[in-house]
N, C-alpha and C positions, 0 to 999 in steps of 0.2 A: 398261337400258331407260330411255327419257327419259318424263316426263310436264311436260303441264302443269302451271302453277301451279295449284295447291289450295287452295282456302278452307277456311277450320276459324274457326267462331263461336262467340264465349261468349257468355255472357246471364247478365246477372243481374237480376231482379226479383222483388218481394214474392209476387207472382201467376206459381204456377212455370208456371202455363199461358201466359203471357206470355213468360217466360224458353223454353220451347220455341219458339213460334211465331218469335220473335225469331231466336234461334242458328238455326233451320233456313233463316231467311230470308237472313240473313248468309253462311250457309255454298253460297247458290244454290238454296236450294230440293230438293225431292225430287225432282224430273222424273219423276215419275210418269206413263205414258202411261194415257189414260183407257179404264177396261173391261180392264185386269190385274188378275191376283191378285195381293198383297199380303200376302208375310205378316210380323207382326212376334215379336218374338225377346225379352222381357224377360229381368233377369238372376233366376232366382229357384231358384238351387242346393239353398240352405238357405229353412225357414221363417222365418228370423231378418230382421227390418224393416231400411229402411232406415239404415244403406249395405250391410247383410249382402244384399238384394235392390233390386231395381227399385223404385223408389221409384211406390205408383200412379199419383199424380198425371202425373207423366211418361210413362207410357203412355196413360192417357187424353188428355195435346197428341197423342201422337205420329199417334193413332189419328186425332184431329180435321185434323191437317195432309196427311193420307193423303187424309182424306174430301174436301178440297178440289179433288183429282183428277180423280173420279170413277170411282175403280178399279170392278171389276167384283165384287171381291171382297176381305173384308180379315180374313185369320185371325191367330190371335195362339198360339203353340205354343212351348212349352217342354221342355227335362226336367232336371228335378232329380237331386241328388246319386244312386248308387244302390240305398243303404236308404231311399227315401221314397218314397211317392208323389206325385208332380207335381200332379197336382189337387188334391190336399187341400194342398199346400205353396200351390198358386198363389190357392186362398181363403182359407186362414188368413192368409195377405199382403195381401188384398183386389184383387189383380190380375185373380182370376176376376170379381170383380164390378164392377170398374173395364169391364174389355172388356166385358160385359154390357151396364153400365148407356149404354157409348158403342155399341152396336148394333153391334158387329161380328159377322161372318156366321158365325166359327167359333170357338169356341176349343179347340184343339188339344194331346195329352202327346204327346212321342215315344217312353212309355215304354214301350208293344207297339205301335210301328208296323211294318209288313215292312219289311228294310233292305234294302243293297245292297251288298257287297262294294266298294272300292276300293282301291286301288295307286297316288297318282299318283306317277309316278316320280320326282321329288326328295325322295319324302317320308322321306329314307334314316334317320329318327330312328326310324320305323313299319317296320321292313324286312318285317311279315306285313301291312302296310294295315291299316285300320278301315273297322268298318259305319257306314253313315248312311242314314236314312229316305229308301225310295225316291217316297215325299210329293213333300221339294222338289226335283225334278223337274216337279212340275205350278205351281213358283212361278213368276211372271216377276219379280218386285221387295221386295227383303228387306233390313229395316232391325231394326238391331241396339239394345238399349238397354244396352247396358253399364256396369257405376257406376265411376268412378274412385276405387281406394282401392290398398291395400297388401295383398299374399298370402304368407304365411309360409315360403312354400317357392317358392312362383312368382316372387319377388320385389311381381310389382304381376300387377291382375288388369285389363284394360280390355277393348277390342275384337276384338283378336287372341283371347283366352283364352277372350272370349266364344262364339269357336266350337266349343270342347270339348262344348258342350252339346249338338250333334249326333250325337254321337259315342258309340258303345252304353255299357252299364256294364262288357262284356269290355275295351271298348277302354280306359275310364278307370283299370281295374285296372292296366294298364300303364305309367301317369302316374308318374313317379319321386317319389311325395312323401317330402320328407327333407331337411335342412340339406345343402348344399354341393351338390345338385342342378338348381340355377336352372339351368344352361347346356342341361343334355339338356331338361329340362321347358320350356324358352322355346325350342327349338330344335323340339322335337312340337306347341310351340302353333303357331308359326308356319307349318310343314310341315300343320298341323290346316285353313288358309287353304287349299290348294290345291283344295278344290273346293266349289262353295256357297256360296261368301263375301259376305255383304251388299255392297249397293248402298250405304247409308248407316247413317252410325251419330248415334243422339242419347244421349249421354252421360249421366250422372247425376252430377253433382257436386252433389246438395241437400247429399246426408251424404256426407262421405270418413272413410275408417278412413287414419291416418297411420302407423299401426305394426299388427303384425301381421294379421289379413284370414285370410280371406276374412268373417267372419260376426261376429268379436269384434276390437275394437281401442281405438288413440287415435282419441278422434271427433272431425272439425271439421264445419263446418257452412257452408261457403263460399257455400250458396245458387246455383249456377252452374247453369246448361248449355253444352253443348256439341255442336259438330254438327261432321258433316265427311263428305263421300264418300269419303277414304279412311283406310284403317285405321291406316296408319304413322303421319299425319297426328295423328290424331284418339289414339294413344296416346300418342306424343311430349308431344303439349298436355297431355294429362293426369299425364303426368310431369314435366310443366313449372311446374303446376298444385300439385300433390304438396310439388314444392321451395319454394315459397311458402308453405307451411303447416306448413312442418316433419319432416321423413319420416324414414325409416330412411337409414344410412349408404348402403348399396348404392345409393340411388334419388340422395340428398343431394349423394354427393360426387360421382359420375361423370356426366359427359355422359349427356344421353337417348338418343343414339345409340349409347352402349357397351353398351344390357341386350343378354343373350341374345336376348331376342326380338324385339328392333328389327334387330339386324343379322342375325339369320337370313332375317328378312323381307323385307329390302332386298335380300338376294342371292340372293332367290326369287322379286324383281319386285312385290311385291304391292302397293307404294306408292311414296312420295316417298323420296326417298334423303340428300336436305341440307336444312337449314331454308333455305335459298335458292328451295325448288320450296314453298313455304306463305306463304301472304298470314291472315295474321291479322286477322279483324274484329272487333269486342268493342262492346256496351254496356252500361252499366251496369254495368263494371268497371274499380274503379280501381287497383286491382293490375296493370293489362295490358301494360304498360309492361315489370316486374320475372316473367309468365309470358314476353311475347317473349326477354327476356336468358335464361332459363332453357333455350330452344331452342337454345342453343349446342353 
């Protein structure tokens, strides 16, 4: 499948509400048509702060960049790990009162929503399907906020993986967590894309975990955002991002195009296939230089 070239924006500023508005502008904008529903996606598995969740500040750009649309409607829904509950995870974090205090219309758990049975047919990692809330269905335009860090069994956890959160807690039982499972586990993330997949993602690189993840690691503090309409795009960057900072050997020594999850995703269509199809825009970063050479 060919695509156009793809923008993917970094940002870095003092004011991360700056750093969003920035990277989303860079990366083309939302194109939000006015009078849609909106909904967005934080990452907020565990109650553990940022980079273990969505960092707030970052949701409240995200939410402000929305509003310049003039969607019809702009809900914010999650689901946590699942021994937790999702509401209590999503204020102990202050994200329930981040989307609060920026007036959004709903905020949303998918933790008893009615679901919906699916099967999409390459999804051959899932061979019984999984459920997902028969909700988004009534969304028209869905943006993801993923945080770029390091996952101990997934390898890395960003945009792609950010979709598992739709996905019931029968269906996450079946997640192969365990050393020397990244390939089935990046190959169900990716298969996890085949239906529902965000319009856009705005990334979180305030905090990155450099070695283990998802909720405890080595911290850095890069200060970044990032944006991008698509997902290969927008994880590639963040493992390009990763190598810049120092990471595990898995992420370190091999091309970003060697993970599990990048190549299952490229031969499932869902984005860019060569750092030749991404145009990189950056301000406010002076590493951006040695993140392009990392796209190799």
């Amino acid at each position: 499948m060919e695509f156009d070239m793809v923008l993917v924006g970094f940002s870095r500023n003092k004011d991360t509400l700056e750093s969003i508005r920035t990277a989303v502008e860079l990366a083309g904008g939302l194109g939000i048509r006015e009078g849609e529903t909106v909904l967005i996606r934080p990452n907020a598995n565990t109650a553990d702060p940022a980079p273990g969740s969505t960092n707030p500040e970052v949701l409240r750009g995200a939410i402000r960049e929305v509003k310049k649309y003039n969607p019809g409607k702009i809900i914010v829904a999650e689901k946590s790990m699942s021994s937790l509950d999702t509401e209590e995870v999503l204020k102990k974090l202050g994200l329930w009162q981040a989307a609060e205090a920026e007036g959004v219309d709903e905020i949303l758990t998918f933790d008893h929503m009615k679901r919906e049975h699916v099967e999409p047919g390459k999804a051959f990692s899932w061979p019984q399907g999984f459920d997902v809330p028969e909700f988004l269905k009534s969304i028209d335009y869905t943006i993801a906020l993923p945080v770029i860090k390091t996952h101990w069994t997934a390898t890395f956890t960003m945009g792609l993986k950010s979709q598992i959160s739709i996905t019931s807690d029968r269906d996450r039982r079946q997640l192969p967590h365990g050393q020397g499972m990244d390939t089935l586990f990046g190959h169900m993330i990716a298969e996890s894309n085949l239906v529902y997949k965000p319009d856009f993602y705005i990334s979180d690189a305030t905090k990155c975990f450099v070695t283990n993840g998802p909720n405890v690691g080595t911290l850095r503090e890069p200060g970044i955002a990032l944006a991008s309409t698509d997902v290969i795009a927008n994880d590639v960057a963040g493992l390009a991002l990763l190598k810049t900072l120092g990471t595990v050997p898995k992420i370190q020594i091999k091309s970003v195009w060697a993970q599990p999850q990048i190549r299952r995703a490229i031969e499932l269509g869902l984005g860019v296939g060569s750092k030749a199809e991404i145009t990189v825009k950056s301000s406010g970063i002076e590493e951006i230089n040695e993140i392009i050479a990392n796209l190799a």
